[in-house]
C-alpha positions, 0 to 999 in steps of 0.5 A, a space after each residue: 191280780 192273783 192266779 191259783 192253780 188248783 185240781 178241780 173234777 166238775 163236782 168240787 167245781 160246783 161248790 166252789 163259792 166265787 162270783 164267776 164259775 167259767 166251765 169249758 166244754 169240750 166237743 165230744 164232752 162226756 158228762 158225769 153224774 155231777 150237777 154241773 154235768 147235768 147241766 152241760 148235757 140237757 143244754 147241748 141236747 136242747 140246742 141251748 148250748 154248743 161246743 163250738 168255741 166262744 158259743 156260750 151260756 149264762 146262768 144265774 144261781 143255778 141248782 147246786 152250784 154255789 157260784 153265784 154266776 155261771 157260764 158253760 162256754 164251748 172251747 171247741 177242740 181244746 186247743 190253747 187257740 180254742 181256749 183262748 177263743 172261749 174265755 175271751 168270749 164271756 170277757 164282759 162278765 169276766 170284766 164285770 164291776 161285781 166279779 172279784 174271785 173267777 173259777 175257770 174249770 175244764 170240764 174234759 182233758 187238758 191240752 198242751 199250752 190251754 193252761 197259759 192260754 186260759 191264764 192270759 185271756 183272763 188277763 186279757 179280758 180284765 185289763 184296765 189302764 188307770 196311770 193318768 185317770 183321775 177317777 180310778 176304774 180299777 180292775 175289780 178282778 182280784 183272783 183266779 182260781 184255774 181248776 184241771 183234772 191234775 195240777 201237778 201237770 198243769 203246773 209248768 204251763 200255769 207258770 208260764 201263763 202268770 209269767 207272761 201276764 206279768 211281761 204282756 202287761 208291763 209291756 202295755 202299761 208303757 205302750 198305753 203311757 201318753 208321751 208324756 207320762 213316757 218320756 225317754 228319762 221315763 222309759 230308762 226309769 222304767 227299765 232301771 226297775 226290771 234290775 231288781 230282778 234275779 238276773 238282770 242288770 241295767 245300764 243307760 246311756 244318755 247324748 254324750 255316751 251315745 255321741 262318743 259311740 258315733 251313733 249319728 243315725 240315732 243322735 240325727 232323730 233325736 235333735 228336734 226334741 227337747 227330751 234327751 234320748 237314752 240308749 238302754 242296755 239290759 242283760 239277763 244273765 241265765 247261762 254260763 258267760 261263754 253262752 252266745 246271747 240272743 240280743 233284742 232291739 226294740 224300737 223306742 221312738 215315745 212320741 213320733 211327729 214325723 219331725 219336718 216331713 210332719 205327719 197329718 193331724 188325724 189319730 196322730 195321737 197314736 203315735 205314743 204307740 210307736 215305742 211299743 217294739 222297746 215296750 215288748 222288750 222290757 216285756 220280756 225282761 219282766 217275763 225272764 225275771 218270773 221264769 228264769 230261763 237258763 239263756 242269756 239274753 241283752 235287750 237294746 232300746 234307742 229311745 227319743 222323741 221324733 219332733 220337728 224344731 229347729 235343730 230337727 233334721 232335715 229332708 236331703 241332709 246326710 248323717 253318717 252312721 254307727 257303722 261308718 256308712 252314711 245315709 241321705 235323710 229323705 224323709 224325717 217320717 221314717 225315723 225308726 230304722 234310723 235309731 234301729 240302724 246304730 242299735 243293730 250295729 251296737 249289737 255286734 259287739 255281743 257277738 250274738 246267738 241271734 239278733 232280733 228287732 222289733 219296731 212299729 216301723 211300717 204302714 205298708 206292713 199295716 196294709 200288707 198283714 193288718 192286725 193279725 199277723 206280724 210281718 217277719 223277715 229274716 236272713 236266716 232260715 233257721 232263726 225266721 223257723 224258729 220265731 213263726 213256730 213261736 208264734 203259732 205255739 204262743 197264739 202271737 202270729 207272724 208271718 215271713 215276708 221276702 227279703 230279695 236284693 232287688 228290693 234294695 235298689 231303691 235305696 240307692 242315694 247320689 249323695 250318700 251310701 243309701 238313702 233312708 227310704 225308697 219309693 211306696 211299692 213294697 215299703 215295709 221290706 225295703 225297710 227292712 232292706 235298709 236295716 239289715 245294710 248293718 247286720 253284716 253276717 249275724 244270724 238276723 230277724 226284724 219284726 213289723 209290728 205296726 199292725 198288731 202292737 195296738 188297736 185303734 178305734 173303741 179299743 184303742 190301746 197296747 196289746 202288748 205283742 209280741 211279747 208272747 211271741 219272743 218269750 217263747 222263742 227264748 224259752 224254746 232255744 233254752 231247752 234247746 241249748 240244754 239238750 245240746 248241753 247234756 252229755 250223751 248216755 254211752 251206749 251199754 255193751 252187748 252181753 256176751 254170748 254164753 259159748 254153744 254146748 259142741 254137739 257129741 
């Protein structure tokens, strides 16, 4: 889908020829002598119409307006969550098989970051998945004109919105893939095409690669399947080459049996979903490759298949990790730390700004945050601050859960020097307990995503989180760097004093 950003006051709305003519009503709107005003005044006189967000109107043919459909949506206070909010809300008309050309128009002010939010909920709203449809519903949305008061200042956030649609849907693409439409091999193909962009390069490894590196945790899983794992290292290269990279990990288990600890058979299905932490990642790459941050960033993905054959690892068998420490294999349906685990120490040897992971890697996250926040732990305040503003900004919320030691100690093994798993009470932190045994002192942040990385039900599919969570992130510590960067303007010296005239 096409994007165009394009200055547009209320009156020049109103001759715009398209299918769909989307007006956001701020509270507090002031209206002109335009017909579009007009319209937006006599509604929110009569009680028709509210300026509370998502609160809307539908129109058809109205006097004056060359679009064909109209709709007045209240976008509240104007903020980027407000806005969000009120495009999502006429979504259906959005998606409608008859809207090919879309204006979406503010009829007030611009806030900060509304912009890139009304661009990613247009996305948002029109998506359609077709890999593996034979008859093919394509997206019948083909343009989106953003209309702003000025679009010299809309620019950069309209840059980022169509950066981020373009990484967010990457991410869903592969996420939304069956298991065997994304296979370990797929996913590294994948990967091997983000290298076409300015920046970034590839490179994967396959069993042999990985078992010279001695990563046993992450061979350990893949055993059971007939699909070879891939080990995917990608760089993207945006600083000078002494700059400490920010390295990502994302999780990339394609389908997840549970292997010998088997899981039940209902919505097991959704499991192809478990490869949605490696799916942000390539996100992200495809959003870095758009908006070419001046940061370095290297993005890991352990990919395989979690299947329960007889090669498949066993309950009570003991592997020894990357790092040299052994673990006792307690439950083969805990499989994701165990690929994260020699990732994270494969990231050590970057010598990383920040270390981040991400992994669908808990349903006790699911039951702890649901779907609206992502659980964050962090061994570094600075980093867990970083990554929450982030969220907030980019709408993508997560939210700190604890990190206390004594939430280790049931990990402890008679026969190993941990075991992969401790018992049910508060099973996402000793999980993320496990994994930071292997981040030793780099500045580390893990990302539950198990509850906001789809969504089951009627609209069951990836949501492509938390893409816009993390290219924030990057984009923030970038400015930062680059404000660390600039040499400092010397202070000018006082001019001196012309001597006082001596009284006579």
């Amino acid at each position: 889908m096409n994007f165009d950003l394009k200055t547009l006051e209320l009156t020049a709305a109103a001759s715009e020829k398209c299918d769909l003519l989307v007006v956001l009503i701020p509270e507090g709107f002031k209206p002109g002598a335009d017909a579009l005003s007009a319209l937006a005044a006599l509604a929110l006189k009569n009680g028709d119409l509210s300026a509370k967000a998502g609160k809307h109107l539908q129109l058809y043919q109205a006097p004056a307006v060359a679009a064909r459909r109209l709709v007045l949506v209240g976008a509240g206070d104007g903020s980027a969550r407000s806005v969000r909010q009120a495009v999502l809300a006429v979504g259906g008309a959005i998606k409608a098989p008859q809207t090919k050309r879309v204006v979406v128009c503010f009829a007030g002010a611009v806030k900060a970051g509304a912009v890139c939010a009304v661009v990613q909920a247009v996305a948002e709203a029109s998506y359609v998945y077709t890999t593996t449809k034979s008859k093919v519903e394509a997206r019948s949305l083909n343009r989106c004109v953003v209309g702003v008061p000025n679009a010299a200042e809309a620019r950069e956030g309209f840059d980022s919105g169509v950066a981020l649609v373009a990484g967010v849907e990457f991410a869903r693409e592969w996420g939304n893939r069956p298991a065997n439409h994304a296979t370990p091999t797929l996913l590294a193909n994948a990967a091997k095409t983000l290298a076409k962009l300015p920046r970034i390069q590839c490179k994967v490894l396959g069993p042999a690669e990985v078992a010279r590196l001695k990563m046993g945790a992450f061979l350990a899983v893949a055993r059971g399947s007939e699909e070879p794992l891939r080990f995917i290292e990608l760089r993207y290269n945006g600083a000078t080459k002494d700059q400490a990279p920010v390295v990502l990990v994302g999780k990339g288990i394609t389908f997840d049996t549970g292997g010998i600890s088997i899981k039940p058979a209902p919505e097991m299905d959704e499991m192809k979903f478990d490869m949605c932490g490696a799916a942000s990642v390539l996100g992200v790459f495809r959003a870095l490759g758009e908006l070419q941050p001046a940061i370095n960033v290297v993005g890991l993905i352990p990919a395989c298949e979690n299947m329960p054959d007889g090669r498949a690892v066993k309950p009570g068998d003991v592997v020894t990790s990357m790092s040299g420490q052994t673990i006792e294999i307690l439950n083969t349906d805990a499989e994701g730390r165990l690929v994260l685990c020699d990732a994270l120490t494969y990231a050590t040897r970057f010598k990383p700004a920040a270390v981040v992971d991400i992994a669908t890697l808990t349903g006790a996250c699911v039951i702890a945050l649901g779907g609206v926040r992502s659980g964050l732990f962090a061994n570094n305040d600075a980093l867990a601050s970083a990554l929450q503003t982030a969220g907030d900004v980019a709408q993508d919320l997560c939210w700190r859960m604890p990190l206390d030691d004594d939430y280790a100690d049931g990990l402890k093994s008679n026969f190993a020097d941990m075991g992969n798993v401790a018992g049910r009470a508060g099973g996402s932190i000793t999980a993320a307990k496990f994994l930071q045994k292997f981040v030793g002192d780099m500045p580390w942040a893990h990302l539950d995503i198990a509850g906001t990385a789809w969504k089951g039900g009627a609209a069951k599919g990836s949501t492509g989180r938390p893409v816009g969570l993390l290219v924030q992130y990057l984009h923030d510590q970038s400015k930062a760097k680059a404000k660390a960067a600039a040499p400092r303007v010397a202070a000018k010296p006082a001019a001196k004093r012309a001597p006082r005239a001596k009284a006579v």
